[in-house]
FIMITI-784195 format. One record per atom (N, C-alpha, C, O): atom name; x, y, z. Coordinates in steps of 0.1 Angstrom, whole numbers, padded with zeros to 4 digits, m for minus. Atoms other than C-alpha are relative to their C-alpha. Layout:
N
atom = CA X = X Y = Y Z = Z
...
***
This chain:
110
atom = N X = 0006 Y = 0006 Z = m0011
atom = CA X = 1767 Y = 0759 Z = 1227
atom = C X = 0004 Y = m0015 Z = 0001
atom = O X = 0005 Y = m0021 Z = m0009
atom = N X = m0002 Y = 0012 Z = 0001
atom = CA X = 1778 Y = 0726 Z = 1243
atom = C X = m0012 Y = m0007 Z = m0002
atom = O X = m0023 Y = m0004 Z = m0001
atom = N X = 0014 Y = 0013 Z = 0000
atom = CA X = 1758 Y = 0693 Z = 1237
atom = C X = 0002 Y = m0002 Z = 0012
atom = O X = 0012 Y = 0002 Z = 0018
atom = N X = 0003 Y = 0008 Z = m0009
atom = CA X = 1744 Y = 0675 Z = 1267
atom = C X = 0000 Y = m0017 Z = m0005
atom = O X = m0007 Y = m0023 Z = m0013
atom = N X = m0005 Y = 0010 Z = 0002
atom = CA X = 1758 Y = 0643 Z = 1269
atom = C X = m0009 Y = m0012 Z = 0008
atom = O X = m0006 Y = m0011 Z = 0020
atom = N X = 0011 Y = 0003 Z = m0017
atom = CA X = 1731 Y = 0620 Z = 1293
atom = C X = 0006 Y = m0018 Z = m0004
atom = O X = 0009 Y = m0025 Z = m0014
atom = N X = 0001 Y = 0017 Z = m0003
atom = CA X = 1737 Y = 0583 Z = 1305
atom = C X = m0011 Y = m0005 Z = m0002
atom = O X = m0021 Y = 0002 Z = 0000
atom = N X = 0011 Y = 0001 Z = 0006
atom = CA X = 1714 Y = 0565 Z = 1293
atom = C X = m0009 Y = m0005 Z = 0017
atom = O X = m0021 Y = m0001 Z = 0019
atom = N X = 0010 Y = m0003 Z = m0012
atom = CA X = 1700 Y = 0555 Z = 1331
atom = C X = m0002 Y = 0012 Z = 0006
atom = O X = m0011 Y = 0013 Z = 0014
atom = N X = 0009 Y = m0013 Z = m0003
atom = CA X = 1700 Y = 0594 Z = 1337
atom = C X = m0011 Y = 0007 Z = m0010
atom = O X = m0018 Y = 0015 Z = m0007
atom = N X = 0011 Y = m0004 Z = 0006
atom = CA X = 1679 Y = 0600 Z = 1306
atom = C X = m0013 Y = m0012 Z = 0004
atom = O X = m0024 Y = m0008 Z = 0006
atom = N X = 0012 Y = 0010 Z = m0006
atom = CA X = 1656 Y = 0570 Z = 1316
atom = C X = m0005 Y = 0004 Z = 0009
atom = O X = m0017 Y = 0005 Z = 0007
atom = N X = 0005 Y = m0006 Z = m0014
atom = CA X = 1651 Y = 0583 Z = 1354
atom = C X = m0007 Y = 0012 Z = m0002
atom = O X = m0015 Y = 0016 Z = 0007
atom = N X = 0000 Y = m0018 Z = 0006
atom = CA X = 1647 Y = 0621 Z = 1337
atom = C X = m0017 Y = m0002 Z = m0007
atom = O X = m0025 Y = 0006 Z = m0006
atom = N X = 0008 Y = m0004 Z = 0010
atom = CA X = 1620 Y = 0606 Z = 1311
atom = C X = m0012 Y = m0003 Z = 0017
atom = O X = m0023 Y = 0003 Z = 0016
atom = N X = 0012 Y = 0005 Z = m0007
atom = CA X = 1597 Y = 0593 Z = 1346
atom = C X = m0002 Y = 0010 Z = 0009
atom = O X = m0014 Y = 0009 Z = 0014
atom = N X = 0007 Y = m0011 Z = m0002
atom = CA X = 1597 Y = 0625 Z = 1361
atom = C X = m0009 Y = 0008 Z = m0004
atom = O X = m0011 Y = 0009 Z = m0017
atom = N X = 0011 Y = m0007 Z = 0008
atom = CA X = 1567 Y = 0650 Z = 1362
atom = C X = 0006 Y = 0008 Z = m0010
atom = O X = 0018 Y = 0010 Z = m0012
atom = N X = m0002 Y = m0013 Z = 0010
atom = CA X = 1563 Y = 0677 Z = 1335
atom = C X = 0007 Y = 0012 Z = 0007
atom = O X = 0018 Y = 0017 Z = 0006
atom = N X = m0008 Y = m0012 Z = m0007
atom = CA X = 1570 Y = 0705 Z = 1355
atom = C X = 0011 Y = m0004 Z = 0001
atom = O X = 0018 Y = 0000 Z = m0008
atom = N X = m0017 Y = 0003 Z = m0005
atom = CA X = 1602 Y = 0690 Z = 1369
atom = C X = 0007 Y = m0005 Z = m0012
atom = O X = 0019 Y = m0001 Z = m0013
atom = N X = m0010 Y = 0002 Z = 0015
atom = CA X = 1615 Y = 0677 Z = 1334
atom = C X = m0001 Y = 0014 Z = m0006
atom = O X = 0006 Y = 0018 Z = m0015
atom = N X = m0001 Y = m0016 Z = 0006
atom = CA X = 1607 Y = 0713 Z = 1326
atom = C X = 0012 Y = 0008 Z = 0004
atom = O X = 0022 Y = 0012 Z = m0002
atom = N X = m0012 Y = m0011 Z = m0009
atom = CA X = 1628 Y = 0732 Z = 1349
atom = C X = 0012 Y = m0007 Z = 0000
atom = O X = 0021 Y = 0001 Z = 0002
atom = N X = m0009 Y = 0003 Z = 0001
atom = CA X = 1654 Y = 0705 Z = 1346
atom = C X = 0008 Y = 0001 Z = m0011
atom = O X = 0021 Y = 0000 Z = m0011
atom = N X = m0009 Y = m0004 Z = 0013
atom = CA X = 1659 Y = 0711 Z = 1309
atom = C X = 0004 Y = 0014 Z = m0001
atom = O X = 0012 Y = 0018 Z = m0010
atom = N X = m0001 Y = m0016 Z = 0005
atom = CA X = 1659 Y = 0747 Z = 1312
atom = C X = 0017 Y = 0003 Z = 0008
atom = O X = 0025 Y = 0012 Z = 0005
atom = N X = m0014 Y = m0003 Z = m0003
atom = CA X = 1691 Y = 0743 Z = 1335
atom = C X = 0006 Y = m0003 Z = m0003
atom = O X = 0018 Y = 0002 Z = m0001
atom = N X = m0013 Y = 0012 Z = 0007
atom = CA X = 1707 Y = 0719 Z = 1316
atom = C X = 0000 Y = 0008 Z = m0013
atom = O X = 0009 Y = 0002 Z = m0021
atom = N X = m0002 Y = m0005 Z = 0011
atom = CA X = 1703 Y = 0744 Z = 1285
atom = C X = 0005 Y = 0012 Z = 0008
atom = O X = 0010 Y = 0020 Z = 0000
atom = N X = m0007 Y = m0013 Z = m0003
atom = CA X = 1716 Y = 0773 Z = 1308
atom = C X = 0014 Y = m0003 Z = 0001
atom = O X = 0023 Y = 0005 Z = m0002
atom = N X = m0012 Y = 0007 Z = 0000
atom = CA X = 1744 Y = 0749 Z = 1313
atom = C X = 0009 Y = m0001 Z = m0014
atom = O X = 0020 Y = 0004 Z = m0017
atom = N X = m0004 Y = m0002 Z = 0022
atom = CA X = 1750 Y = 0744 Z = 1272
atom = C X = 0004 Y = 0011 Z = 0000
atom = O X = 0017 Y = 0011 Z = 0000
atom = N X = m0004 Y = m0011 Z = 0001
atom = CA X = 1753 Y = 0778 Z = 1273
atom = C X = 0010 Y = 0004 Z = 0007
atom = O X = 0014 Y = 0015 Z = 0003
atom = N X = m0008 Y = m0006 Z = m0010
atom = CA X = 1776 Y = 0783 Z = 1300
atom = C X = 0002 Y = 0009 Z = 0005
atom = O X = 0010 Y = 0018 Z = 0001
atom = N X = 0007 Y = m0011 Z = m0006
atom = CA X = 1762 Y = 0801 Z = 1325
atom = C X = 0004 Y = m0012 Z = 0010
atom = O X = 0005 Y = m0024 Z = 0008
atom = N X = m0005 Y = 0003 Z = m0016
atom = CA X = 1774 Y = 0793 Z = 1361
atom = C X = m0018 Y = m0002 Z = 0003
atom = O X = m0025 Y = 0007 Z = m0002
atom = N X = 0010 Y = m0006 Z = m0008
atom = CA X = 1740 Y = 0784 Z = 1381
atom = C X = 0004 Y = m0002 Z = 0016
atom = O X = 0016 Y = m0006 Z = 0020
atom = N X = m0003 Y = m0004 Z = m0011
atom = CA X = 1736 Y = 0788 Z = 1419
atom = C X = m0007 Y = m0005 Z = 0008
atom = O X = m0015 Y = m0011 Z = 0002
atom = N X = 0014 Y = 0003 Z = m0008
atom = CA X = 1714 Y = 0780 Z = 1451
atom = C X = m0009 Y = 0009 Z = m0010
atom = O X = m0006 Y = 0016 Z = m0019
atom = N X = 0001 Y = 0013 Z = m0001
atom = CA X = 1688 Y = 0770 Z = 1449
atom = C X = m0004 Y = m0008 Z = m0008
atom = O X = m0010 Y = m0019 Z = m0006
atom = N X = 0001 Y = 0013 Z = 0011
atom = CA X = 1688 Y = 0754 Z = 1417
atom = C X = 0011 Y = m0007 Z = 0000
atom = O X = 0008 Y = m0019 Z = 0001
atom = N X = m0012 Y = 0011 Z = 0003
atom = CA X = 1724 Y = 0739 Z = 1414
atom = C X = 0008 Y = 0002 Z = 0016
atom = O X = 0008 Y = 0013 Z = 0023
atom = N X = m0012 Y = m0004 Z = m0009
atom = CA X = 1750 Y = 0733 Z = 1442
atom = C X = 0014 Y = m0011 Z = m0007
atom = O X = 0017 Y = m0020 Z = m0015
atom = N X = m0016 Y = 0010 Z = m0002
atom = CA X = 1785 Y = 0718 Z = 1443
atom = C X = m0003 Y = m0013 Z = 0007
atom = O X = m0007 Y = m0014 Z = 0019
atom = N X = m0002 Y = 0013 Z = m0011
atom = CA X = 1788 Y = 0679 Z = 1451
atom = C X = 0014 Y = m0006 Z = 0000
atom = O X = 0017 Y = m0017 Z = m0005
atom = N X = m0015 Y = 0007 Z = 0000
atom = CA X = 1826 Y = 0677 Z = 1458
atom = C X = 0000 Y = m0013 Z = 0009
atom = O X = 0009 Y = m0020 Z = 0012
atom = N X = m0004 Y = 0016 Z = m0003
atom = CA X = 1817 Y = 0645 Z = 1474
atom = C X = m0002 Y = m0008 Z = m0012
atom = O X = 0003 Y = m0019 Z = m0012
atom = N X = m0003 Y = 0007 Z = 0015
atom = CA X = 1812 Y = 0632 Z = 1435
atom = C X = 0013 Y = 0000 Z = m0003
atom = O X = 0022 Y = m0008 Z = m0001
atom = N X = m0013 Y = m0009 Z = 0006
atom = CA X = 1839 Y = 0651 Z = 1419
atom = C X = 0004 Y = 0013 Z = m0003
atom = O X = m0004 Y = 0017 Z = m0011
atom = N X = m0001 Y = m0011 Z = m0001
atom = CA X = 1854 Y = 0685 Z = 1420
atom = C X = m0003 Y = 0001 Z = m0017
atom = O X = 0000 Y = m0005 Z = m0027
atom = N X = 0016 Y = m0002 Z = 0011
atom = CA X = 1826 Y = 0701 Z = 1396
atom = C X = m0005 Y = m0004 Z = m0004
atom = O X = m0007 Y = 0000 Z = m0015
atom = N X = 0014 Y = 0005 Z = 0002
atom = CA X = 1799 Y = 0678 Z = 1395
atom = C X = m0011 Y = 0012 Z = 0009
atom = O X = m0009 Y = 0015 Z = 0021
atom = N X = 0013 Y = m0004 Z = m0001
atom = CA X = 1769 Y = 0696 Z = 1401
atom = C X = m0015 Y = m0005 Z = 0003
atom = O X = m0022 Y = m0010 Z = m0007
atom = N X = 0018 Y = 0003 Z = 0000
atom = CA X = 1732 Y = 0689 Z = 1416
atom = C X = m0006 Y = 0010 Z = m0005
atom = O X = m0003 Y = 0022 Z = m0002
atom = N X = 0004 Y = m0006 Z = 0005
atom = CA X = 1710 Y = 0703 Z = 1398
atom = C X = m0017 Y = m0005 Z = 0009
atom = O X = m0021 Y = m0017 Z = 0011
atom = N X = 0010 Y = 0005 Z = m0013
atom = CA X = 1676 Y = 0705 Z = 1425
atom = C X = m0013 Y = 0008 Z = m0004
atom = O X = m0014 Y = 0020 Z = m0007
atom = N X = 0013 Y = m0004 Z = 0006
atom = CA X = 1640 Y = 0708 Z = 1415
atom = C X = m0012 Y = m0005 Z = 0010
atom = O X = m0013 Y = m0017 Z = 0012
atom = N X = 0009 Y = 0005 Z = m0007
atom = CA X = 1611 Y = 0707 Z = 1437
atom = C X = m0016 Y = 0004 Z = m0008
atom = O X = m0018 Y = 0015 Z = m0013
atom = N X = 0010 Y = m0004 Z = 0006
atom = CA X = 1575 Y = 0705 Z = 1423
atom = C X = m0014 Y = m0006 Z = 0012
atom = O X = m0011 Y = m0010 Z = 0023
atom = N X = 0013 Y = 0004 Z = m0011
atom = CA X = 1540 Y = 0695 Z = 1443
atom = C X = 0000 Y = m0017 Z = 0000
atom = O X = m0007 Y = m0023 Z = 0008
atom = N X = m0004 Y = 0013 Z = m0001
atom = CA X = 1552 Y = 0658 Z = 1434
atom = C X = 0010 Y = m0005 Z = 0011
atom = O X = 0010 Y = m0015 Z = 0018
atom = N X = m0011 Y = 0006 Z = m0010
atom = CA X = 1583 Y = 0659 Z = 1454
atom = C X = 0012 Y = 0008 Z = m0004
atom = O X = 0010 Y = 0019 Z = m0009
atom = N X = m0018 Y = 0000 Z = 0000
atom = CA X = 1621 Y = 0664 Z = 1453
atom = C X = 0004 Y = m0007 Z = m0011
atom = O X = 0001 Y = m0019 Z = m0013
atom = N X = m0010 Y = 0007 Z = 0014
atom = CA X = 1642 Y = 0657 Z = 1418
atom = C X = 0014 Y = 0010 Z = 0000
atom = O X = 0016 Y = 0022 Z = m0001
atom = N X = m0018 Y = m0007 Z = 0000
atom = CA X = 1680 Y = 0663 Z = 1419
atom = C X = m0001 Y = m0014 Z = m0017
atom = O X = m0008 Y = m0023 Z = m0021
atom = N X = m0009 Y = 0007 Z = 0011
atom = CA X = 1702 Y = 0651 Z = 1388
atom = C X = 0016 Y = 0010 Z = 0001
atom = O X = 0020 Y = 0022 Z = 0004
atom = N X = m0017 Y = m0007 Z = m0002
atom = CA X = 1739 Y = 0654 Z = 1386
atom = C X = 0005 Y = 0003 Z = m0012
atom = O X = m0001 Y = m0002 Z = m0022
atom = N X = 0000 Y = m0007 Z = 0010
atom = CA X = 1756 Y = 0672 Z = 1362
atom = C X = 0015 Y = 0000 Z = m0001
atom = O X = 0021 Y = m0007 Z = 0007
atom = N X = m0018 Y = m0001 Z = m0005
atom = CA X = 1796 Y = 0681 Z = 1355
atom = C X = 0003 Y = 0006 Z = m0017
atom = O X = 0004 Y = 0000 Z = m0028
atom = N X = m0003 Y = m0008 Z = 0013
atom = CA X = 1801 Y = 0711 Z = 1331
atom = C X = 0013 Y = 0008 Z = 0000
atom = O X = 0015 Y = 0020 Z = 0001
atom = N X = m0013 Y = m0004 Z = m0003
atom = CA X = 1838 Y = 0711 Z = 1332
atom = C X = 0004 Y = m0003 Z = m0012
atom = O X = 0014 Y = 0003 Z = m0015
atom = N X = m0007 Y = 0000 Z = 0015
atom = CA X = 1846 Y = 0701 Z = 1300
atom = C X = m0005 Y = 0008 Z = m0009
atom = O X = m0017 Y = 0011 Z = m0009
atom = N X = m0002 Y = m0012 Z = 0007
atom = CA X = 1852 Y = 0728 Z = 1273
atom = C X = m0011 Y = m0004 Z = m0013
atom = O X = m0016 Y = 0005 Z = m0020
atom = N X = 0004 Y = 0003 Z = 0011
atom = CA X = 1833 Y = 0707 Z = 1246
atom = C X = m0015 Y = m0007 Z = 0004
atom = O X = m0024 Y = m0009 Z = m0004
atom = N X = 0015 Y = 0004 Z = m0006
atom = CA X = 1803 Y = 0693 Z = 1266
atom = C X = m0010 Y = m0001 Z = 0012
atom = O X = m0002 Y = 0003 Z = 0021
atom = N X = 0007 Y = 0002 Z = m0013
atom = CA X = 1778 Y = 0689 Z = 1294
atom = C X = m0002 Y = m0009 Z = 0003
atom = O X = m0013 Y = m0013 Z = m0001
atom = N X = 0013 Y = 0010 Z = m0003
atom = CA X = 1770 Y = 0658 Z = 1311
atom = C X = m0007 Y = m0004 Z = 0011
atom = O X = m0007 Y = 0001 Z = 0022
atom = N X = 0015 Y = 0006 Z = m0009
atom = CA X = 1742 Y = 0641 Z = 1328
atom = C X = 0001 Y = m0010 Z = 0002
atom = O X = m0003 Y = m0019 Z = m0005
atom = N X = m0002 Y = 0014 Z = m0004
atom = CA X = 1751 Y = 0614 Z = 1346
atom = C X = m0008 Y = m0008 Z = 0007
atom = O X = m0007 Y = m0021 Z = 0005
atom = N X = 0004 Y = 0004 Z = m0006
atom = CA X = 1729 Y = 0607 Z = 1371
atom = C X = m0021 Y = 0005 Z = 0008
atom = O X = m0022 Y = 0015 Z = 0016
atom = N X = 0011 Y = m0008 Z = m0005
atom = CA X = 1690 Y = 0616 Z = 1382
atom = C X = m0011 Y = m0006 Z = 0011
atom = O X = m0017 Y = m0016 Z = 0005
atom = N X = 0012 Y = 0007 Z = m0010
atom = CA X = 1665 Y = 0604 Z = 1411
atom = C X = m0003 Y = 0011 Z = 0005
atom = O X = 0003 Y = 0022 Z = 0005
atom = N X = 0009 Y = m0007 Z = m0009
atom = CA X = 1635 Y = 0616 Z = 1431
atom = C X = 0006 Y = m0005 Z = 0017
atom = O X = 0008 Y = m0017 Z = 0021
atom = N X = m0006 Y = m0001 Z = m0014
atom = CA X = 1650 Y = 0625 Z = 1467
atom = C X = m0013 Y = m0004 Z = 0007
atom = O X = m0025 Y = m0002 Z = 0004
atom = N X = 0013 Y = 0003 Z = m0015
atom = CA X = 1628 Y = 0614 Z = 1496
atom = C X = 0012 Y = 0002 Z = 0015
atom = O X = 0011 Y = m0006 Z = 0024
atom = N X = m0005 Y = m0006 Z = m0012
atom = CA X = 1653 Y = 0630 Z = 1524
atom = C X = 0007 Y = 0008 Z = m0001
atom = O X = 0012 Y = 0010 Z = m0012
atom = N X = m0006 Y = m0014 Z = 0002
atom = CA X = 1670 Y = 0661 Z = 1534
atom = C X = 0012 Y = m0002 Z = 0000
atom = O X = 0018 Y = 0008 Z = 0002
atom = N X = m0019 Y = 0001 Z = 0001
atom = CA X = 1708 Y = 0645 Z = 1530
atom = C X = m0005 Y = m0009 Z = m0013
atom = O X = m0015 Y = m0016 Z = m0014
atom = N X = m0006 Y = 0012 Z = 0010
atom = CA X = 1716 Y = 0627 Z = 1500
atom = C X = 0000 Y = m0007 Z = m0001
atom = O X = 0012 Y = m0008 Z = m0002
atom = N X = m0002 Y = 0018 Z = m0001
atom = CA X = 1715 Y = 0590 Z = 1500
atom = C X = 0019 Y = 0000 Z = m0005
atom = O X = 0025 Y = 0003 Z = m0016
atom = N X = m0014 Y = 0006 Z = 0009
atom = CA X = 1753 Y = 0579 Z = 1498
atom = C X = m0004 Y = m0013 Z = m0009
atom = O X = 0007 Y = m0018 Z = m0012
atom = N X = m0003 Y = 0011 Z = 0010
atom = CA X = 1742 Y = 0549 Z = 1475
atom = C X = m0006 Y = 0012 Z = m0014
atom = O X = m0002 Y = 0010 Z = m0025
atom = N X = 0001 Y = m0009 Z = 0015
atom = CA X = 1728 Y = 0581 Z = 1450
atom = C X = 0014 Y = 0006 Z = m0002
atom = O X = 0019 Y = 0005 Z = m0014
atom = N X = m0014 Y = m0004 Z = 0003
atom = CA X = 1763 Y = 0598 Z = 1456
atom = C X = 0009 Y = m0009 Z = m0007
atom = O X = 0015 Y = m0006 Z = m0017
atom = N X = m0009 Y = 0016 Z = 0008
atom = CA X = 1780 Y = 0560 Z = 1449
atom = C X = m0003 Y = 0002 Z = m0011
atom = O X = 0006 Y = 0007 Z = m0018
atom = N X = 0006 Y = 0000 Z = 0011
atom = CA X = 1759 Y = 0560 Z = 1420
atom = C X = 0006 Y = 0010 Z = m0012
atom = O X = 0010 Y = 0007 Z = m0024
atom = N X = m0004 Y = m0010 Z = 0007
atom = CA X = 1768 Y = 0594 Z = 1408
atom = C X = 0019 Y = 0000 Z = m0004
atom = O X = 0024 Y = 0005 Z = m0014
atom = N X = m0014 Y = 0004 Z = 0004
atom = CA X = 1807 Y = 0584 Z = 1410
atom = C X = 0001 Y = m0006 Z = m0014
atom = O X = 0005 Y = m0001 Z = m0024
atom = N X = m0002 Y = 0015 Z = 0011
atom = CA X = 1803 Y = 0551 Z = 1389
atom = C X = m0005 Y = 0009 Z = m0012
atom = O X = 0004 Y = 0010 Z = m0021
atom = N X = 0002 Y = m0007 Z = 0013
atom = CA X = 1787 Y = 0572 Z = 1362
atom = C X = 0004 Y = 0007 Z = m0003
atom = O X = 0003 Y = 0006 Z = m0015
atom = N X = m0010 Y = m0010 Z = 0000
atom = CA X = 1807 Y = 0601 Z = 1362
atom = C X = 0011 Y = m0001 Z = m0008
atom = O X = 0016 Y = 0005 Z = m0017
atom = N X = m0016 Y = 0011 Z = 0006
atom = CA X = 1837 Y = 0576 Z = 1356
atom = C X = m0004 Y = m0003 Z = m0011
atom = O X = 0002 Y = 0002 Z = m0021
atom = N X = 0003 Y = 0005 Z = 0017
atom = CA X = 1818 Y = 0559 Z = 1326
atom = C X = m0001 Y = 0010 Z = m0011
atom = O X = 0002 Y = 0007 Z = m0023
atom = N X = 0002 Y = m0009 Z = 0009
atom = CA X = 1811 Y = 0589 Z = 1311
atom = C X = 0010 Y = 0007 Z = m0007
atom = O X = 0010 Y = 0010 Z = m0019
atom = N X = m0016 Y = m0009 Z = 0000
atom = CA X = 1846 Y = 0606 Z = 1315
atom = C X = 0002 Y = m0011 Z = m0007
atom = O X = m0001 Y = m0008 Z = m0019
atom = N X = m0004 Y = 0012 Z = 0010
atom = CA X = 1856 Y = 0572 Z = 1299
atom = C X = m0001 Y = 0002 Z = m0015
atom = O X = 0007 Y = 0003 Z = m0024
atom = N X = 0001 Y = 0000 Z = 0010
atom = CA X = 1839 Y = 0575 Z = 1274
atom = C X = m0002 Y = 0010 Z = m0011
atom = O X = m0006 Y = 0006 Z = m0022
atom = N X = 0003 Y = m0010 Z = 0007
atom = CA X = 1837 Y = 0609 Z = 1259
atom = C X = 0019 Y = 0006 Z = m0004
atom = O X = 0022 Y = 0012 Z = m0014
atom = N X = m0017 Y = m0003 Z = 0003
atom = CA X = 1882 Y = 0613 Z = 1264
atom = C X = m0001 Y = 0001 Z = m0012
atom = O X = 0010 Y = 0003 Z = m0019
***
């Protein structure tokens, strides 16, 4: 099983989500470890990050929680990025967001 690799402002944003939604978001991110493809409407494709980052999308009676993901490497998972959505597109400063850490991460795991 791979490890999950997390930035430290997507484990910070991850710890202030509810229970339920930190629930269901660990359970993808260990289907992920395992490497298991997921699908609508838990995960989609965000090739506006990087070809195979991944949203991983959680709705609970609180709201909307995406976090981004990118389980392309053979030896890990990571978790670069996580916020509570408040609209039905994406925010491009969360997409910006999800670049810049993406890159740090890739940086730092080569």
């Amino acid at each position: 099983m791979k490890p999950a690799v997390f930035h430290p402002k997507a484990r910070e944003a991850l710890r202030e989500f509810p229970e339920e939604a930190r629930r269901e978001i660990g359970q993808a991110i260990y289907e992920l470890q395992k490497g298991r493809r997921l699908s609508m409407p838990l995960s989609r494709t965000m090739p506006s990050i990087a070809s195979g980052a991944e949203e991983l999308r959680v709705r609970d009676r609180s709201g909307l929680f995406r976090v981004f993901s990118y389980a392309r490497l053979s030896e890990r998972v990571l978790i670069f990025h996580a916020f509570a959505k408040k609209t039905q597109k994406t925010p491009q400063h969360e997409i910006g967001v999800g670049q810049k850490r993406l890159k740090e991460l890739l940086n730092e795991t080569l």
